[in-house]
N, C-alpha and C positions, 0 to 999 in steps of 0.2 A: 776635637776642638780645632779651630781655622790656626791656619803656620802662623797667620800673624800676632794671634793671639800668644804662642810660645816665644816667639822674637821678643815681643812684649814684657815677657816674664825675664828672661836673657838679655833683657838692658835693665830693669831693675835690679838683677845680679851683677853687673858692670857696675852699676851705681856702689852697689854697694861693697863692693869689691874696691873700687880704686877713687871711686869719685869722680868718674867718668861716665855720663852716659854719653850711649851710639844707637842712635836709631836704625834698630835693625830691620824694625819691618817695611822700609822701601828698599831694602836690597832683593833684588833678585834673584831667585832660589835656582837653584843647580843641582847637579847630582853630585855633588860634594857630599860628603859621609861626616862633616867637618863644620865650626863657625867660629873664627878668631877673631873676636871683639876686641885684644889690647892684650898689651905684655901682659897681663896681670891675668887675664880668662881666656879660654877655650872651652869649646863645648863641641863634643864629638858624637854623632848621632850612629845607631846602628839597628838594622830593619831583621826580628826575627818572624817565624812565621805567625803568628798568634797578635804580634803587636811591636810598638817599634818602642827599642831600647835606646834608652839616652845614655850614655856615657858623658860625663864630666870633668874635663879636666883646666884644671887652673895652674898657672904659674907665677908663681910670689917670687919674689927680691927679697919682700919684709914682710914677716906676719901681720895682716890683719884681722882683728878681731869679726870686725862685721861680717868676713866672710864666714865665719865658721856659725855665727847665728842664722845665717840663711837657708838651715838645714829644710825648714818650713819653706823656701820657696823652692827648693829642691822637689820635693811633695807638690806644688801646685805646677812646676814644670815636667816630670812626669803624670799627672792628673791631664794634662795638654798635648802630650807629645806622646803619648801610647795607645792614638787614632790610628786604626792599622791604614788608612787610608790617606795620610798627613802625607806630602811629600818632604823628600828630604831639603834639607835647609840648603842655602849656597855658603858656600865656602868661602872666607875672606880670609887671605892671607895679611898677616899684620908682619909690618917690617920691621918692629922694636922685638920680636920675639924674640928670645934670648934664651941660654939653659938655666933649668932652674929645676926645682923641687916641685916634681907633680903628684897631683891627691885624686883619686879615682872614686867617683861613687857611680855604680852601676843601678837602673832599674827598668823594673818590668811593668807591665799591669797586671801582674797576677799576680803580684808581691811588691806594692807599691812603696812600701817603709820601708827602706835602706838604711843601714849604720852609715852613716857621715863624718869620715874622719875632719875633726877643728881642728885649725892653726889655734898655737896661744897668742894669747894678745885679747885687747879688751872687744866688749860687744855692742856693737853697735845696735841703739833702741830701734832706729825707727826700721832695721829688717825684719821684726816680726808681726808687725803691723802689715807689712807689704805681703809678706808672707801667708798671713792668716786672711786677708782679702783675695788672695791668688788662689788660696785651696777652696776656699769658699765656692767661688765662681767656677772650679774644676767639679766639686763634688754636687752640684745641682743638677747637671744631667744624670746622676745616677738614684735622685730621687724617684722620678719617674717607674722605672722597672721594678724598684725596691718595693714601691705599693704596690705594684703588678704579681710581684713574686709575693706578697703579702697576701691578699685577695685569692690568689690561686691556692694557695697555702690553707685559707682561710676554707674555700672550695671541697677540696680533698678530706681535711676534718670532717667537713658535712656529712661526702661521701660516705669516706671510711663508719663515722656514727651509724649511717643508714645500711651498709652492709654489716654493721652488728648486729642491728634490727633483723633484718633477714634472718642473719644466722638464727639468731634467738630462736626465732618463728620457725623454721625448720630444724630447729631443735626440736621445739614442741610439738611439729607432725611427727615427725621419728617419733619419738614419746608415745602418739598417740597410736600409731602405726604398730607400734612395739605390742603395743596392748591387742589391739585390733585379730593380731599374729596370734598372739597366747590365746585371746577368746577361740579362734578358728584353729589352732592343737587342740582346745579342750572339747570344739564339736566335731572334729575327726574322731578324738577318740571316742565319745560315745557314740558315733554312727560305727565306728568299727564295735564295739558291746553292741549296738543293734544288729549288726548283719552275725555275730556269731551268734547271739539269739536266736536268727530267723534261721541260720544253717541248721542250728539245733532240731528247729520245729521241722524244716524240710527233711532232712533225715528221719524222725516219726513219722513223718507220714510218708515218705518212702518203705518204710518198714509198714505202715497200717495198709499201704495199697496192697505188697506183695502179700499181706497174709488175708488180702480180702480175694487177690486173683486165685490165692490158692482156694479158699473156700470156695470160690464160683468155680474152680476144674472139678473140685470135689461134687457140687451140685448139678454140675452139667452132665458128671460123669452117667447117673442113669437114666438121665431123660435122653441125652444120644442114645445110649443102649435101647432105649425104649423108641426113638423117632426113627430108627434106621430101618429101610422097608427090606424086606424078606427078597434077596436075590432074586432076580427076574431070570429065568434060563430062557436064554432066547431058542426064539421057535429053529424049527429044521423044516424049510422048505424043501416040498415036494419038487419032483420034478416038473408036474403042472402050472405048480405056482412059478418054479422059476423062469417057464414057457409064459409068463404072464408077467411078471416085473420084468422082462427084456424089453418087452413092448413097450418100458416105458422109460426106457434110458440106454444109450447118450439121446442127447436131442441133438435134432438132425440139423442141416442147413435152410434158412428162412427159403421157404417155398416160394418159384417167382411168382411176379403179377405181371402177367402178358397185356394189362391192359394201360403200363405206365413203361413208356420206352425207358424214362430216365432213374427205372425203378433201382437199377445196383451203381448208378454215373456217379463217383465220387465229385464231381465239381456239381455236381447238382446237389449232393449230400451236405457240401457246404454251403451252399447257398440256403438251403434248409433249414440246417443248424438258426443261421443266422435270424430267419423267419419266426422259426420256432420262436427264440429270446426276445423279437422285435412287437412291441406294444406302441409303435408307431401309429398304425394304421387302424385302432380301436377308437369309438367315441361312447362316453359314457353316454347316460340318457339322466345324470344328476342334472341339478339345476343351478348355475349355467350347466350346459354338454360342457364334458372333458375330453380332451381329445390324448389317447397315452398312455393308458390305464390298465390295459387286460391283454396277457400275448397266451401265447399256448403254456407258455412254462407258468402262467400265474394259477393253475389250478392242476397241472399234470407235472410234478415237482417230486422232488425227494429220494429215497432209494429206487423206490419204485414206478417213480414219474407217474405217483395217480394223485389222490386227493388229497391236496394239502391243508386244508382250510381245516375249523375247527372241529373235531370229531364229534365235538354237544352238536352240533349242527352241519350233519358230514355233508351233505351236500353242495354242490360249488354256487359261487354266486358270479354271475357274469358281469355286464354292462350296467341290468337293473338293478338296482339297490334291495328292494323290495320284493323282487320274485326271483328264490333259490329255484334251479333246476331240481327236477322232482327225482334226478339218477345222481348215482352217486359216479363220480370221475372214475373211470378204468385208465388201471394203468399202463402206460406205453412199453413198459420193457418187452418184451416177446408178442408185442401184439401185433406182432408181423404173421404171426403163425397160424391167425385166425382167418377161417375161411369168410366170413361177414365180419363188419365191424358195427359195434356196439352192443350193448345189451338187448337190444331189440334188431339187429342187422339191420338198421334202416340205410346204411350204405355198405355195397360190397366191393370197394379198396379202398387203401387208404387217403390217396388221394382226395377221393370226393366227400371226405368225411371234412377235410381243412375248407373246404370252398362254404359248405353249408353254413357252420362254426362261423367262420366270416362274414356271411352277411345275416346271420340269425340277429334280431334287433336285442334279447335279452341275452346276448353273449357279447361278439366283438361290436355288433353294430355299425361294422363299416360296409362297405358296396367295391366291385372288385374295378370301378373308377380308382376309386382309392389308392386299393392295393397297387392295380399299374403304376401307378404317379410314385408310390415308395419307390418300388423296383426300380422308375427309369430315376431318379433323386438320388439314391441311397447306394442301387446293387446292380447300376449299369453293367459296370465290365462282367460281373458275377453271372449276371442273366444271360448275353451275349455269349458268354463262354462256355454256355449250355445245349443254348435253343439255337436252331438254325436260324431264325427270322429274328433276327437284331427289335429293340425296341424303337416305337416309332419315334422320330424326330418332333414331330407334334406333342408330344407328353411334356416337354422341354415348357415351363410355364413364360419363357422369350422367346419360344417361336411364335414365326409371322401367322401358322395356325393353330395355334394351344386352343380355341374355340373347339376345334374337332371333341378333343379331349376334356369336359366339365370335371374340375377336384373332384366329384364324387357322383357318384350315378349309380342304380343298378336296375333290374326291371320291376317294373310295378307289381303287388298283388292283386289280386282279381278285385275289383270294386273300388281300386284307388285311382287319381286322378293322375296323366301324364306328368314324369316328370323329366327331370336332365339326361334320363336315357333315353326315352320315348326319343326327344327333339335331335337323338343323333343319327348320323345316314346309317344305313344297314352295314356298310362296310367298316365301317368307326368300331361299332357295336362287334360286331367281330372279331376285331383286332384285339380291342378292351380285353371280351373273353377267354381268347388263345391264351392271351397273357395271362389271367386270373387261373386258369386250368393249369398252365404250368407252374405257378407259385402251388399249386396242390401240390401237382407231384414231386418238387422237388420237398418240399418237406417230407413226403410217403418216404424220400430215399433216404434223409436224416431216418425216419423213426424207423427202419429195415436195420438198420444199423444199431440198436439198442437192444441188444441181446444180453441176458444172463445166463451161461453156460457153470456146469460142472460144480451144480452141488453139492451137499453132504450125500445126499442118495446119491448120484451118479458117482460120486469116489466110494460108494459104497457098493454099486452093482458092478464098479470097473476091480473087485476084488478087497477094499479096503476095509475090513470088515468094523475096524475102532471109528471108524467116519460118522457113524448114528451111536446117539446116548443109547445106554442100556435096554431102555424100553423103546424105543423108534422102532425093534424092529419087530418087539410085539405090536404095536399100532400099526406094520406093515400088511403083519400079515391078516388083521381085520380089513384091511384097506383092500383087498384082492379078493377076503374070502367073505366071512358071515355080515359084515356091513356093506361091501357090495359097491362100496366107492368107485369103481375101477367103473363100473360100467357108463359111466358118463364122465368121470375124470380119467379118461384114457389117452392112449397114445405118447410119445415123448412131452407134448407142451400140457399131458395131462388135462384135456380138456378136450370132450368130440366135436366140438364144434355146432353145435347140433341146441335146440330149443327145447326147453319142457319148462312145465306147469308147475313147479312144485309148492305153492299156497305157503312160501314167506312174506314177511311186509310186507304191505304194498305203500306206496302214495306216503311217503312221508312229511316229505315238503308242501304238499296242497295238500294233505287229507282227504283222499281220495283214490280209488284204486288204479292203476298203472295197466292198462291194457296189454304189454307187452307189446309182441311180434305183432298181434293184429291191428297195433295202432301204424306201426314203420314199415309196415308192405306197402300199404299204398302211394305213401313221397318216394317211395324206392321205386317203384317202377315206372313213376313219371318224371323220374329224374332227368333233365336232357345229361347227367353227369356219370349217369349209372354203366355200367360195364359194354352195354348195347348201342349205349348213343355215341355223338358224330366224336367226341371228345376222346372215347375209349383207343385205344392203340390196336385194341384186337378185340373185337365185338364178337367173334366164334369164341367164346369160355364156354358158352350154355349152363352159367351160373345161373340166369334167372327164365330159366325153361322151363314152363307152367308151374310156376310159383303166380301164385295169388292171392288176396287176402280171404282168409278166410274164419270163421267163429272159434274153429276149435285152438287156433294160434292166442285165444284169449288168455294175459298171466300167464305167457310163454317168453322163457328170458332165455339168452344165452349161455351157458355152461363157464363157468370163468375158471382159467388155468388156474392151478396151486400151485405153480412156480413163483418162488417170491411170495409165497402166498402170507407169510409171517411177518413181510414190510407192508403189506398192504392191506391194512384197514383203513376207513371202516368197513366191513362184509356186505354184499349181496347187492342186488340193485341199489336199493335206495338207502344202501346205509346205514341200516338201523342199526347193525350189530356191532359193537365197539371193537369187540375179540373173539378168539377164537373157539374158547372155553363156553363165551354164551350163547354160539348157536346151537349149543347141543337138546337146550329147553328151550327154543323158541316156538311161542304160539303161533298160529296162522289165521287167516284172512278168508273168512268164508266169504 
């Protein structure tokens, strides 16, 4: 409440005190703690922290009554004066003040109703009229807050109701929750009654299995007795015979080939490898041509790197979809050791065997254009670090002359029209070839390398006697004597090298009979590839010194190792025999 408003209240006390009013509120306030209105009042103000405390004090002569009825404006002068922000009143000193009998009434605003001690003497009316309009006009600013405090009051009720409500409501989940719990005790315990049920049952029939295994040892017990065959006493070879299986173990070191300088070159070996794996330089003859499709390992694969394809249909299939080879694949392991290569020795090394394969249209299909172009793409530094004469620069599809070089060439067959070889110069044509001859031989020098040493027979003839099952060495000794196997499966790689007739399938793949050696004499010795010509490394072998084709070479096939012989089916040329077991009843082919 404004200072002047309390002055105000402080000359109505004056009045009614002596009968004097003094207009206090144009005095000028000070920091006076103090305000002496006349001999008769004082009024002394005091500032606590909370709110400012009036003290009161008056000075009578003679009891007045009016003053002790003014306990009411007392109440509307603290109602005004306990603004913590009022300043303190000024101090007027009054000259008539005199000693006298002083009355103290102290207040606060936190305890607005003081006891008031009254002088006796009568009551003056009109101070409680002053009075009761002074508290009035004190206590309306505290209307305001009191509905504030009402309303928030009113607020928190709400609240509190609605957080009954909740509780309520999660009373009733728990409740419901509670129950939820007991149903879920009451299906644990009957799945626990179900699992000792089923423990139950698992234990019977833990007990019905053991007395059913026992009944089957009981049942087995004489039909073992009865399937077990009558001890085999192995043979006691002579000393003839044992002059006879020397001959055919250990096996020896791969015999050279004088006609392949790069024939034992380890960096030619690996270039080889590489060749072998590579189905680069293949083009199918599907439709569209595939170009990518058929390397050497896609039909010379497996333990025994022979034929991998399907054994219902042993024969391999090359380039052509439609027309299987009529032989069945030999395998590469040890077929280094063969004096000719193939089932009909239509080539005699290994070498010339990869060149043919290469550009035969129903195998690789490619032209040894081709090939060159892999090698100088693919196996530069590899080829270089073989052959003395580097690849040519021209193979380079950015050189200023890659025209030299056409992607693919090879030379025509007789009755066909010139093509991308024909239109090249004879010295191109040359170069091309060097190159195609040496991609031969370096794969001859991978497959040199594919050897299987120290069987069960050779730990067998090098002393081991437990190295052959019980009866291998009764089947040995038919093998040397009364069956006579020895005489064309001889030597260490078991195999003479050598051709005969012996009237098995023929012609499986075309239905039709397979001429053998009489048909592969004749490519063989117009080979420019063959051991004689400009390509060979050493043309003095005298492998093919009056060798000729001749009638009686008709359904003459080459002797094939038994080394590995147990990985590699299917049997005989063309494959008919799945195993081992069914050449023993095989018909033949008049």
């Amino acid at each position: 409440m404004a200072f002047g408003l309390r002055l105000a209240v402080v000359d109505q006390l004056q009045a009614a005190a002596c009968g004097q009013v003094t207009d206090c509120s144009t005095r000028p306030p000070s920091r006076s703690s103090s305000v002496t209105f006349c001999r008769h009042l004082r009024v002394d103000f005091a500032r606590s922290s909370d709110a400012l405390v009036t003290t009161m004090k008056y000075e009578l002569n003679r009891p007045y009554g009016a003053l002790a009825c003014a306990s009411g404006v007392y109440l509307a002068i603290l109602a005004g004066c306990t603004t913590a922000s009022a300043p303190n009143p000024t101090t007027i000193q009054d000259a008539d003040q005199a000693t006298a009998t002083d009355a103290t009434a102290t207040f606060d605003s936190a305890n607005p109703v003081e006891a008031v001690t009254a002088v006796d003497g009568p009551v003056n009316a009109a101070a409680p009229d002053i009075a009761s309009q002074v508290a009035d006009t004190a206590v309306q600013p505290l209307d305001t807050p009191r509905q504030a405090l009402d309303t928030t009051a009113q607020a928190l009720d709400t609240t509190a109701q609605a957080l009954d409500t909740t509780a309520q409501e999660l009373d009733t989940i728990g409740q419901e929750l509670d129950t939820i719990g007991q149903e879920l005790d009451t299906i644990g315990q009957e799945l626990d009654t179900i699992g000792q049920e089923l423990d139950t049952i698992g234990q019977a029939l833990d007990t019905t299995a053991q007395e059913l295994d026992t009944i089957g040892q009981e049942l087995d017990t004489p039909a073992q007795a009865q399937d077990t065959p009558e001890p085999v006493e192995a043979p006691q070879f002579s000393a003839a015979q044992w002059t006879v299986l020397n001959t055919l173990s250990p096996l020896a070191d791969v015999p050279p080939d004088p006609t392949n300088a790069y024939a034992d070159n380890a960096k030619a070996a690996v270039l080889g490898q590489k060749l072998y794996f590579d189905a680069s330089y293949s083009v199918s003859t599907f439709k569209p041509p595939t170009a990518g499709n058929i390397a050497c390992s896609s039909c010379h694969a497996g333990e025994a790197m022979d034929q991998s394809t399907d054994k219902v249909n042993p024969t391999p299939y090359g380039t052509e979809p439609d027309t299987p080879e009529p032989r069945n694949a030999l395998s590469v392991v040890n077929s280094a050791f063969y004096t000719w290569v193939n089932w009909g020795g239509r080539f005699d090394s290994q070498w010339a065997l990869s060149l043919t394969v290469a550009e035969n249209p129903n195998l690789f299909n490619s032209s040894r254009l081709a090939v060159a172009h892999v090698l100088f793409n693919k196996y530069q530094q590899d080829y270089d670090a073989v052959f003395p004469t580097p690849l040519n620069p021209a193979l380079s599809n950015k050189a200023a002359d890659a025209y030299r070089f056409p992607p693919a060439g090879k030379p025509k067959q007789a009755g066909q029209p010139d093509g991308a070889w024909e239109g090249m110069a004879a010295a191109d044509r040359e170069i091309a070839t060097t190159i195609f001859v040496n991609y031969g031989k370096a794969i001859a020098a991978y497959m040199r390398l594919c050897v299987s040493r120290n069987a069960p027979f050779d730990k067998f003839m090098a002393g081991n006697k437990q190295a052959l099952s019980p009866s291998a060495p009764n089947g040995l000794a038919l093998f040397i004597g009364k069956a006579n196997c020895v005489d064309c499966h001889s030597g260490p790689a078991l195999s003479d090298g050598k051709f005969h007739a012996l009237g098995v399938p023929s012609g499986f793949a075309k239905k039709v009979p397979d001429p053998g050696r009489f048909k592969d004499v004749p490519p063989l010795l117009a080979s420019p590839f063959n051991s004689n010509g400009k390509y060979s490394d050493n043309t003095m072998t005298g492998k093919l010194a009056g060798l000729l084709s001749d009638p009686s070479q008709i359904g003459q096939f080459r002797t094939k190792s038994l080394r590995g012989v147990a990985l590699s089916a299917p049997y005989f040329h063309a494959g008919d025999l799945t195993s081992l077991g069914a050449s023993r009843n095989t018909p033949t082919l008049s």
